[in-house]
C-alpha positions as CSV (number, residue, x, y, z in Angstrom):
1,X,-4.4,-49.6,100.0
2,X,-4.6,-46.5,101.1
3,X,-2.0,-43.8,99.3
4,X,-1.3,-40.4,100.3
5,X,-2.4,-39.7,96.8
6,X,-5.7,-41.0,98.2
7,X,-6.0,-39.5,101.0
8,X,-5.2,-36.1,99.5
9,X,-7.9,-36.2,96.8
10,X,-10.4,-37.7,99.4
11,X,-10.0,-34.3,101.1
12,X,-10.3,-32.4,97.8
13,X,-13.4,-34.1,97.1
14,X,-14.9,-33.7,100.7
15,X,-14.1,-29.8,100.4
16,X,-15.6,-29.5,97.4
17,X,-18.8,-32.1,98.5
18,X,-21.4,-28.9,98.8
19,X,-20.3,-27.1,95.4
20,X,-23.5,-27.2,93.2
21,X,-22.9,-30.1,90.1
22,X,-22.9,-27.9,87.4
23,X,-19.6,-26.6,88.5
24,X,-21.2,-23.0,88.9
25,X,-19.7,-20.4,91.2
26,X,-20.8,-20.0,94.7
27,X,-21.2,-17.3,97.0
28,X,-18.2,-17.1,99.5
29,X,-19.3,-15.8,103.2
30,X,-17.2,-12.7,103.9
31,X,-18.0,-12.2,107.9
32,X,-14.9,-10.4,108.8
33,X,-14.7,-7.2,109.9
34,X,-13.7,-5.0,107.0
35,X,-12.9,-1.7,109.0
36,X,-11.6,-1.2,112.1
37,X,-12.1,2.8,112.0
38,X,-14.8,4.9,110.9
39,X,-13.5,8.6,111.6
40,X,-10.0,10.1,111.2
41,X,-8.8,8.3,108.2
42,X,-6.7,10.8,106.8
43,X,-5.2,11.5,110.4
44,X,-4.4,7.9,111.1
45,X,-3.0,7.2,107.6
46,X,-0.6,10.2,107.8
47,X,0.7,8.7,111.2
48,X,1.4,5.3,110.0
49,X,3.0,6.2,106.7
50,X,5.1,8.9,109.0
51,X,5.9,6.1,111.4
52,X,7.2,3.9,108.2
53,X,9.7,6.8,107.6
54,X,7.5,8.5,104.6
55,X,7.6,12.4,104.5
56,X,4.2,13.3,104.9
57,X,3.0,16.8,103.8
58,X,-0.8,18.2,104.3
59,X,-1.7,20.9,101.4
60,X,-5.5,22.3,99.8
61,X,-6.1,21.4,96.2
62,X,-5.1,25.0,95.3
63,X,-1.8,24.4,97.0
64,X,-0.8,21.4,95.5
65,X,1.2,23.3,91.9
66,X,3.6,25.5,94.9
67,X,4.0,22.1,96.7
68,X,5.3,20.4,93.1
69,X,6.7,24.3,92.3
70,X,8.8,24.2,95.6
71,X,10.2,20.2,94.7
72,X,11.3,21.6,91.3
73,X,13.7,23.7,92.5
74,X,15.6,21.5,93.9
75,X,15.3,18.6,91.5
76,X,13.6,18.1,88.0
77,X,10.4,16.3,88.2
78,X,9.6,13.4,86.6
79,X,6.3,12.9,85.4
80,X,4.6,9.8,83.9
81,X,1.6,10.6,81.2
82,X,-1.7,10.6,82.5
83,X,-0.8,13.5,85.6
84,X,-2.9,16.0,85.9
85,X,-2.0,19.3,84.0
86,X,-3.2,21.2,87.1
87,X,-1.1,19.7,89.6
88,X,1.9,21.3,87.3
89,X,0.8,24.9,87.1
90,X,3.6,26.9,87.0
91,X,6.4,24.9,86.2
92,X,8.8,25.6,83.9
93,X,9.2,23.2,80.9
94,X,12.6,22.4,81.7
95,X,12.3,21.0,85.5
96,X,9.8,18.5,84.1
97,X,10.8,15.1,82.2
98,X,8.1,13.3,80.7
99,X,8.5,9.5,80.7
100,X,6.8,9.3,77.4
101,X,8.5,7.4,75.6
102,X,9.3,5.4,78.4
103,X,12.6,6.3,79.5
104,X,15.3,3.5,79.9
105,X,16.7,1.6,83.4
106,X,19.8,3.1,82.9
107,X,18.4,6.7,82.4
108,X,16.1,6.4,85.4
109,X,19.1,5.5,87.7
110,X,21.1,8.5,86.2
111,X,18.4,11.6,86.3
112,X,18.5,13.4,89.5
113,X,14.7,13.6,89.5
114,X,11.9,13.6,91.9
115,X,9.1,10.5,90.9
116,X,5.9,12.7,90.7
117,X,2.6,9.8,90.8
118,X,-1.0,9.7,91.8
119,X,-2.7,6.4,94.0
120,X,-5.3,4.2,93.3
121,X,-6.2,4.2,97.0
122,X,-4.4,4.6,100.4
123,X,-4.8,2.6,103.6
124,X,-4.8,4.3,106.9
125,X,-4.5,0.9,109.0
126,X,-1.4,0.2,107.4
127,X,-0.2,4.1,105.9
128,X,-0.2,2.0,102.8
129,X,-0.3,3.6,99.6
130,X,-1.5,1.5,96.4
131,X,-0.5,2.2,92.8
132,X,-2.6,-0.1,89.9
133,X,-0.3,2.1,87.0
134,X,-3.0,3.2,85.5
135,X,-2.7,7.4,84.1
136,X,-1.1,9.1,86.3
137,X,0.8,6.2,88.4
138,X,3.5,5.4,85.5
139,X,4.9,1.8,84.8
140,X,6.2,0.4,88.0
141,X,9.7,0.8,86.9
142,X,9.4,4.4,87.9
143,X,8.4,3.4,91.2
144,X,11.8,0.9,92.0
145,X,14.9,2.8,89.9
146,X,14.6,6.5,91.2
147,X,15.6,7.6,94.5
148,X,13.0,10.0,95.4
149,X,9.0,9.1,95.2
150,X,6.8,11.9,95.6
151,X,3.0,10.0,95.6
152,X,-0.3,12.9,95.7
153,X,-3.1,11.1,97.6
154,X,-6.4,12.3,97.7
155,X,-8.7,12.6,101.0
156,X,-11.0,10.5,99.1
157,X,-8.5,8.1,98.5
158,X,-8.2,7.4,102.4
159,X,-10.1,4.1,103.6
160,X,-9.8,2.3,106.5
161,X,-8.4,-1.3,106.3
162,X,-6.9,-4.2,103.4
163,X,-10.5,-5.5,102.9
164,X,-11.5,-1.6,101.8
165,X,-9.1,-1.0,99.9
166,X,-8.9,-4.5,98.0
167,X,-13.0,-4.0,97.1
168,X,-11.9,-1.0,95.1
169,X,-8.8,-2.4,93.4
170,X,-8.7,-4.5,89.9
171,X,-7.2,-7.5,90.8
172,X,-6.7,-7.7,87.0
173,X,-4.1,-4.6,87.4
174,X,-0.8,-4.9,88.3
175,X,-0.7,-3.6,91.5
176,X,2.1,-2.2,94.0
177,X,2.1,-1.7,97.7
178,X,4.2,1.1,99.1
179,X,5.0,1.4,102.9
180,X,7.4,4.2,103.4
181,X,10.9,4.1,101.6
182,X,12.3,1.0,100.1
183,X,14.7,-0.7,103.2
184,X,16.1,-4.1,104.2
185,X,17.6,-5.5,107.2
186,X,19.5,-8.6,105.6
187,X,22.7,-7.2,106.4
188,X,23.6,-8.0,110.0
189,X,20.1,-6.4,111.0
190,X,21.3,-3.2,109.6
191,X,18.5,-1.0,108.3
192,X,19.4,0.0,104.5
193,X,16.9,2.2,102.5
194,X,16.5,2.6,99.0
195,X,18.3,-1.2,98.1
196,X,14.8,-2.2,96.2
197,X,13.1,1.1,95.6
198,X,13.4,4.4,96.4
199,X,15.2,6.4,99.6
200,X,12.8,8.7,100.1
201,X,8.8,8.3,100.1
202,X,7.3,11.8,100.2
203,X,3.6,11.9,100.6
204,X,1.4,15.0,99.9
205,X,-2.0,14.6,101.6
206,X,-4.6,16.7,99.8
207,X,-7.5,17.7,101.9
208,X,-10.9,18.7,100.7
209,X,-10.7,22.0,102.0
């Protein structure tokens, strides 16, 4: 008699039929194409994130500390450990807030702060950025409570497609995808920002020079 307990095994073991005995691992074929765009990267990423709603800013590495200078005026900057003292140069001690010790939920949702990271990598297919919270990219809290991300990506940062992006990315990490500000439609097909993240994405490209 034939089960569907059967019949579901039967095709686990007919999948599995070529596997070598030992139970060692085998080479998967990865045919796909893994980038659809060779040239123009940084172009094509700033045009998708800007189409997802993201402010997107172009600056020089020596321009980057009067980017962050002019955001301070306006709102204190909080920082995680790990970013780079460079990128602060100039700033006075008391727009900055260190989230080290980590600062609470209900502190994060108070502060009138601008979210100051660094990327592990950015897509240009998708104007995706990726954060693995390593130095410089904060816990992922800092990333969802705040209402005003400000992410520094690097021209080198830039590649082409998902596959690229995933070959350079510790799948041991924990990693988050950001596609311009936090938004839902749930509501009557209303467009909401900043319900599970922040309201505003701002993304400051920095080119080689």
């Amino acid at each position: 008699m034939i089960t569907a307990r059967n019949e579901v095994l039967g095709r686990i073991r007919a999948a599995l039929a070529d596997l070598p005995a030992d139970g060692a691992d085998s080479e998967v074929p990865r045919k796909y194409r893994r980038a659809h765009h060779d040239t123009g990267l940084v172009d094509l990423f700033a045009e998708r994130a800007a189409d997802y709603r993201a402010v997107v800013r172009h600056t020089l590495p020596d321009e980057l500390p009067a980017v962050l200078h002019a955001a301070a005026r306006v709102r204190t900057l909080l920082v995680p450990p790990g970013v780079p003292e460079k990128w602060l140069r100039g700033i006075e001690p008391g727009r900055l807030l260190l989230d080290g010790p980590a600062l609470t939920p209900a502190v994060l949702d108070a502060v009138d702060a601008v979210v100051v990271t660094g990327c592990a990598v950015a897509i240009a297919e998708t104007g995706t950025v990726v954060l693995d919270h390593g130095p410089g990219q904060g816990r992922r809290m800092l990333s969802l409570v705040p209402d005003h991300h400000l992410v520094v990506v690097c021209a080198d940062q830039v590649v082409a497609d998902v596959p690229e992006a995933l070959a350079r990315l510790d799948p041991r990490r924990p990693l988050t995808f950001v596609s311009g500000p936090s938004a839902t439609s749930d509501i009557e097909l209303t467009r909401v920002e900043g319900v599970h993240g922040p309201r505003d994405l701002e993304i400051v490209l920095v080119s080689h020079g």
